[in-house]
N, C-alpha and C positions, 0 to 999 in steps of 0.2 A: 852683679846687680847693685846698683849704689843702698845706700845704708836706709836711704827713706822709704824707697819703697819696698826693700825688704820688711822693714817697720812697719806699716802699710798692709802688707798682705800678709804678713803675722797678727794683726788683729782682726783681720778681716775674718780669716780662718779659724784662730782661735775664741777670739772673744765675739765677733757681730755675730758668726754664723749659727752657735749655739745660743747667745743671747734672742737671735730673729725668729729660731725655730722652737724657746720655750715660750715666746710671745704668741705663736700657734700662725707665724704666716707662714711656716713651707707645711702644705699639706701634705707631710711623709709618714709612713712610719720609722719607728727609730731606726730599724737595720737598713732597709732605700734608701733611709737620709745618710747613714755610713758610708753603704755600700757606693752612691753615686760620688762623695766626695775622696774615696778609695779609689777611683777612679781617675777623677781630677788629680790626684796627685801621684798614680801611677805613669800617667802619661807626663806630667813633668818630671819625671821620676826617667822614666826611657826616656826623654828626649834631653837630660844634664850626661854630658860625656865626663865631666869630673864625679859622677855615683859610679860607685861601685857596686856592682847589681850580688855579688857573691854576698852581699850586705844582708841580702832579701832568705837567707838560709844560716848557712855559714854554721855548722853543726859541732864545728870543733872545741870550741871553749864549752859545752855543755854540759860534758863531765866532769868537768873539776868544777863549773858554776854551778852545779850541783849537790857536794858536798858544802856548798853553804846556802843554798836557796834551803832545802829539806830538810833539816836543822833549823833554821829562822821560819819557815812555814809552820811548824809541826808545833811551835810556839806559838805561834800568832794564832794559829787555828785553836789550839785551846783555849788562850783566854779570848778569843771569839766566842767561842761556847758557852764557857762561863756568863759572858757578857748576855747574849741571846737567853739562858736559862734563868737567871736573876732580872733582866726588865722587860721579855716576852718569854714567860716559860710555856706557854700554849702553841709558840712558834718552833718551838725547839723541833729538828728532825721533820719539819711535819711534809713539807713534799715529797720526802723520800718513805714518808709512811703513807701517807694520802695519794698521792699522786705520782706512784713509782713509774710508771710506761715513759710519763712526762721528763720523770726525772732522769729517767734513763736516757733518752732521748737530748733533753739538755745536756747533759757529760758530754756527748758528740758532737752535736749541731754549735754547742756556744762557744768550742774554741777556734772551731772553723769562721763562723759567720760573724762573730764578733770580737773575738779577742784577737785574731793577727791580723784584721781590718784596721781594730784598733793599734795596735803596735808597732804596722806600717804608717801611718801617719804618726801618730803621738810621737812615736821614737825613732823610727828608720829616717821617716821625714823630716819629722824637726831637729832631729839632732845634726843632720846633714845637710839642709837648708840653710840653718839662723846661726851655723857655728861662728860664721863673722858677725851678728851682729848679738850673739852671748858670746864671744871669746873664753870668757873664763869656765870652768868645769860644774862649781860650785854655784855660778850664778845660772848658767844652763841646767842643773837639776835641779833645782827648788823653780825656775819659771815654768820647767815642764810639769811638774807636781800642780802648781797653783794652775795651769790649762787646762790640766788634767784633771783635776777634780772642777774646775768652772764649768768642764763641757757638760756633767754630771748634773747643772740643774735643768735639763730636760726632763728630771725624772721627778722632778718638784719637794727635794725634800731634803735635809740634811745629812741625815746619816750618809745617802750616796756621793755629796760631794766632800765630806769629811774622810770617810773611808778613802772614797777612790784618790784623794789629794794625797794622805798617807801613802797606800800604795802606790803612786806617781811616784813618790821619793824612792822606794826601793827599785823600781822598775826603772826608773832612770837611774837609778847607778847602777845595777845590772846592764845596761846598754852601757855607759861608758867603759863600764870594764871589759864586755863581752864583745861589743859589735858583732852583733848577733839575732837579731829578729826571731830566730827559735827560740833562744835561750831566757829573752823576755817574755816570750808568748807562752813559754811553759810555765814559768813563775806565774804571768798573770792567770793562767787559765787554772793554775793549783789555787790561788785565790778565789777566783770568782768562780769558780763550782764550789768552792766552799763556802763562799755567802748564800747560797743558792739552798745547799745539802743542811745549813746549818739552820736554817730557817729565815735569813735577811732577806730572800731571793724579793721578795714583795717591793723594799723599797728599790731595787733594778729591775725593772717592768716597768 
């Protein structure tokens, strides 16, 4: 596909479509609005004979991406915590103390319905889409970072596109290292039930 209109339909999907829909013209809610463009780009997705479909699993780097996700999590999750109990200490724990069925219930339903919705776009897709038109490695993880926390002002607010732009950078070099869609989906999904359980969940809603 020539380079423009690759360029083209990388802003389209990235920046108009989350731009159009926190302006309130696609009447969705947030996971329909996902789930339908999860769609769109499964089926370009089946229909690119140069994708590698084992891309969409692919379970073997997990284990060793592991001894370094769980370590740098375990980190990040506390001074998470910290952060939550010094500038909302009333938010601290409180869905998991107030709203456990819910909370319970989220642990399940958000890495299914959300996070490897998200994962196959953000990173199966775009890293196997736009690689001719980011060649460089360094230049493809901080653009996917900055998409990745831009598609975040659907939620109106800044912590969620500050947060999620941060975790773009890890999450995108988890894919370049792993090529692996689980292996990011599990990092992402160890994060965001932790903003959730820690008490941030409010600004992702």
């Amino acid at each position: 596909m020539p380079r423009a209109r690759l360029a083209a339909e990388f802003a389209l999907l990235f920046v108009a479509l989350p731009l159009v829909y926190r302006l309130g013209f696609i009447p969705l809610g947030k996971i329909p609005f996902l789930l339908l463009i999860v769609v769109g780009v499964a089926v370009v997705l089946a229909r690119d004979p140069g994708f590698d479909r084992r891309l969409l699993w692919n379970a073997a780097p997990l284990g060793s991406e592991l001894r370094r996700i769980v370590p740098l999590f375990l980190l990040a999750a506390a001074g998470i915590a910290l952060y939550t109990a010094t500038a909302w200490p009333e938010r601290l724990f409180d869905m998991p103390r107030t709203e456990t069925s819910t909370w319970l219930l989220l642990l399940v339903l958000y890495p299914l319905l959300s996070v490897y919705p998200q994962e196959l776009v953000y990173r199966t897709f775009f890293f196997h889409r736009y690689a001719a038109l980011l060649p460089h490695p360094a230049v493809r993880i901080g653009a996917n970072a900055a998409v990745f926390g831009f598609m975040h002002i659907v939620y109106d607010n800044w912590i969620a596109v500050v947060a999620t732009a941060i975790g773009g950078l890890l999450f995108a070099w988890t894919w370049e290292r792993s090529q692996s869609t689980l292996t990011v989906s599990v990092e992402h999904a160890l994060f965001g039930c932790w903003m959730f359980t820690v008490g941030l969940g409010a600004f992702f809603s």
